[in-house]
C-alpha positions, 0 to 999 in steps of 0.5 A: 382448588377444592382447598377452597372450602377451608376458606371461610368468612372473617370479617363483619358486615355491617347493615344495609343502612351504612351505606349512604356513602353509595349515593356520592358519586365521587370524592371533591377534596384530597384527604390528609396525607400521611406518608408511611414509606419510611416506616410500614414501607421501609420494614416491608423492604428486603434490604432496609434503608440506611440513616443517609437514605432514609434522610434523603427520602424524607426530604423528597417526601417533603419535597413532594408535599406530605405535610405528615410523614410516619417516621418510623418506630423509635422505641424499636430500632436502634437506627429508627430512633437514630433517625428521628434524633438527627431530624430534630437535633439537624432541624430537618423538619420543616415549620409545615410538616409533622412527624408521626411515630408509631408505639406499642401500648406498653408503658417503657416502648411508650416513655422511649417513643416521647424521650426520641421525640423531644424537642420536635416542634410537632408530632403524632404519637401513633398508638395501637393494639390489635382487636380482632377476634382472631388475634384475641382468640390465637395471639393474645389469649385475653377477652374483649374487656383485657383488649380494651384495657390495653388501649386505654392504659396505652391513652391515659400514659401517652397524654401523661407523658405527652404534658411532660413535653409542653415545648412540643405539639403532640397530636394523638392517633389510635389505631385498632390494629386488624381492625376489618376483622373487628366485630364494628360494635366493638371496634367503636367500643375500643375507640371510645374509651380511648377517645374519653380519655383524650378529650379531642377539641376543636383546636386538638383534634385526635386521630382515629385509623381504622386499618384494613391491616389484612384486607377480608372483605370487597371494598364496599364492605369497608365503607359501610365499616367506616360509615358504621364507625363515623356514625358510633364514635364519640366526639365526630366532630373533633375526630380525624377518621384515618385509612390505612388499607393494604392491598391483600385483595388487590382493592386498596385503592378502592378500599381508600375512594370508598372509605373516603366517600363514607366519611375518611378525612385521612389516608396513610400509605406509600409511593406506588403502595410499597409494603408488607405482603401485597402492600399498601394503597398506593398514594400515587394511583389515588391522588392522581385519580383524583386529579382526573377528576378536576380534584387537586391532589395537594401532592405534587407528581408533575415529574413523574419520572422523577418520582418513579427514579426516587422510589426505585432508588431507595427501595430497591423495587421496580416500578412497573412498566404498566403501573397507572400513571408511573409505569413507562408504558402506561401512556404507551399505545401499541393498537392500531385503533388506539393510535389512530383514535389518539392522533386524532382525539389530539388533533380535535382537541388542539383545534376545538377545546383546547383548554379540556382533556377529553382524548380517547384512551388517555384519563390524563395529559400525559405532560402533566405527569413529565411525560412527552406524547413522543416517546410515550404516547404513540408506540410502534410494534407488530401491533400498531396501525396506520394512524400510529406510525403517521403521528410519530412521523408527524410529532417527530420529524414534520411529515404529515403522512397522505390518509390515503398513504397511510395503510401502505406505511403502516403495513411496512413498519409494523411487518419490520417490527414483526421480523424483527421482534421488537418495537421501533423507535421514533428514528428507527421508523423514520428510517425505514419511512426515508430508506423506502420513499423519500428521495429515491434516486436509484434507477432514475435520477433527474439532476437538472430540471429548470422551468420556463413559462410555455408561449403555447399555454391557453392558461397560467399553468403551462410550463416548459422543463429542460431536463438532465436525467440518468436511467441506469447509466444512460444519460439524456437532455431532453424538454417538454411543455406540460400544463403543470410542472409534473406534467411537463416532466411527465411528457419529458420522460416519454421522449426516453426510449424507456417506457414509463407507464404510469397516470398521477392518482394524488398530489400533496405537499407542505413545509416540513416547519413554520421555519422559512429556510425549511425544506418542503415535503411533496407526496405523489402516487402513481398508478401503474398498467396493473392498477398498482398503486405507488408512493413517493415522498420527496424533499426540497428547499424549492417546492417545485423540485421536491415534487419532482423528487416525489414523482422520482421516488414513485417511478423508482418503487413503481420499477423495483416492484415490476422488475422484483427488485 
């Protein structure tokens, strides 16, 4: 990697005094929003989108609640400007919402953008021309004063053109194109002189974005750019500050938050940052941190899924599977530590806070994005824990799984996974949990089991049961008292010329639903002459049977482990 030493620095840092944006510790409001999907997002795609697609992207951006959504590039393109045409001449704009279209400063690209926009109702006429000093030096072959010019001549023809059109309100953007390997003093200078010349007020504010076109510098070094800038333009307070950061360095988010805490009004980007190169910032990751932090977003992502299907539709792209907040398994924890850290965060905050979201290892509530804790949240594999396989059995079929039963499941789900190389699904684990403990009645069986009150009990325990049973293929009818009911068939099965050796460890049950037809669960664990521990789960309409069953179920494991079977 010694190529390294080709690299050098191509962006200017501003003094150590543009950085009062350091002392705000995060952003309170939501920007503007400007969607560029359907412009920067859709020339960055392999396969543009078709005139059919395109209209039905823009409504689901509507849809969603950008209020301004870029359009395209109408001088350029045959189709983008088709686009725009069926847009105003179908009325598909909504009163609210406002169109942005990009232009060149040159003078016939200029006079075709406002001849595609005529008869909107509102618009943003976006114009730009790089400034930075590479492409002064490489591209363009002018001086800063020619550069300059081009700006201001691209200004005064858009305000001329735009008094052509009083039927429309326009509102006027300039960029600085490459504005991150702009010399600041001079980038203000340029804005300036395009600023003069269309007068912002108060009622008719104008735009001004600064770009990271090519991202060069670490993101706080943007924000002292935008801070620098806020602070040299003229007219601040009738000015827009406008971002647009693309993802070069992997930091557009972070470029967006800071720029918006040292003075940004504005944020222009994408769905999941689709773009050229690296892309855009992705305007899903940034409103929805927003939205972590208690700050409403003024975009609607609470069906998340849909969101994600509607990209991937029209882009042809992939969402990935660990993208914040719209990839399928960002809510997803394999760890057995963060499995049993969110089953319980959960259970804490339903019965003491309910009305905060403060769970470990989740930053949101996976419901309020359209995702279900089930499916989502709790994902079983090789690597997953006790706590994990119990919430799924828990969340998905009502079995609230013993603390002290819990490390055996959670060993033989996750060794299955293992084998199999793949995650588990809810049934699949529920499966393996019901073939393994619940209602096992392979070697012994008790058909029958009828309970009576005992005339010997010194207490209101004492039981007497009458027992049907078949061990392998032998049969018995047999009874006995017991001062409880597994007790009582304890002592039943000892009348069997089988010698079940075994002492009760724990007991536990409960309704596997509120439902009062439901079934009851009962747990037991059994201890065997070789201080082996063993589970078994039974099931029931009668809770007194389906602790019997329980109790069969353990016997059951307790010989199939003696006999390696």
């Amino acid at each position: 990697m010694k190529n390294y030493e080709k690299y050098k620095v191509g962006y200017y840092p501003v003094g150590e005094e543009y950085m009062k944006w350091s002392k705000k510790d995060h952003i309170t409001e939501a920007p503007a929003w400007c969607s560029v999907d359907l412009r920067d997002g859709n020339q960055a795609l392999i396969v543009p989108m078709s005139l059919q697609e395109k209209l039905e992207f823009f409504e689901f951006l509507v849809k969603v609640g950008f209020k301004e959504i870029e359009v395209g590039f109408p001088a350029a393109s045959d189709t983008e400007y088709i686009f725009l045409r069926t847009l105003i001449e179908s009325n598909l704009i909504p009163d609210d919402v406002t169109v942005q279209v990009l232009t060149q400063s040159r003078p016939h690209i200029i006079k075709k953008t406002f001849q595609a926009l005529e008869g909107a109702k509102s618009a943003v006429v976006h114009l730009y021309n790089s400034t930075s000093f590479a492409q002064r030096q490489q591209v363009f072959k002018k001086s800063k004063e020619e550069i300059k010019q081009i700006a201001i001549d691209g200004a005064k023809l858009i305000k001329e053109y735009a008094a052509k059109y009083p039927e429309t309100k326009f509102s006027f953007e300039y960029s600085p194109e490459s504005f991150t390997g702009t010399e600041p003093d001079y980038a203000a200078e340029v804005c300036n002189a395009v600023i003069d010349i269309w007068e912002p007020t108060p009622d008719n504010k104008v735009i001004i974005n600064l770009p990271a076109t090519v991202a060069m510098s670490m993101p706080h070094v943007y924000a002292s750019q935008i801070e620098y800038m806020c602070e040299h333009m003229n007219n601040r307070e009738n000015l827009i500050v406008s971002l647009h950061p693309h993802n070069d360095r992997g930091t557009a988010v972070a470029d967006a938050e800071l720029g918006m805490l040292a003075g940004g009004d504005r944020v222009e980007g994408t769905l999941f940052g689709n773009g050229e190169r690296t892309g855009n910032v992705d305007i899903v990751t940034l409103a929805m941190n927003m939205f972590s932090h208690g700050v409403d977003p003024k975009l609607d992502f609470s069906n998340m899924p849909e969101v994600v299907e509607t990209y991937e539709k029209y882009t042809d792209l992939e969402v990935h599977p660990r993208q914040p907040y719209g990839g399928k398994l960002v809510f997803a924890a394999f760890s057995g530590s963060h499995q049993d850290a969110i089953a319980k965060g959960m259970k804490w905050r339903e019965a003491n806070d309910p009305e905060h979201w403060t769970t470990p290892y989740l930053p949101i509530d996976p419901k309020d994005v359209g995702r279900e804790y089930e499916a989502d949240v709790i994902r079983i594999n090789s690597q997953s824990g006790k706590g994990g396989v119990a919430y799924i059995l828990e969340q998905n079929f009502g079995y609230s799984i013993p603390m002290q039963m819990r490390e055996e499941l959670g060993y033989m789900v996750k060794g299955i996974s293992d084998r199999k190389h793949k995650e588990l699904s809810p049934e699949e684990v529920f499966y393996e949990f019901e073939k393994e403990f619940v209602n096992d009645f392979d070697t012994l069986d008790i058909t029958t089991a009828t309970f009576s009150r005992s005339a010997y009990a010194k207490s209101n325990e004492g039981v007497v049961v009458n027992m049907k049973m078949r061990i392998h293929d032998d049969f018995f009818e047999v009874s006995a008292p017991g001062n409880g009911h597994l007790d009582a068939v304890s002592n039943a099965l000892k009348q069997t010329p089988y010698n079940f050796d075994y002492k009760f460890i724990t007991y536990s049950e409960h309704a596997l639903s509120s439902d009062s037809h439901s079934k009851a669960a009962a747990y037991v664990c059994i201890e065997g002459k070789d201080e082996k521990k063993y589970w078994g789960v039974g099931t029931h309409e009668d809770i007194i049977l389906a602790s019997v069953n329980a109790l069969v179920s353990a016997l059951n494991r307790q010989y199939k482990s003696e006999h390696n079977e």
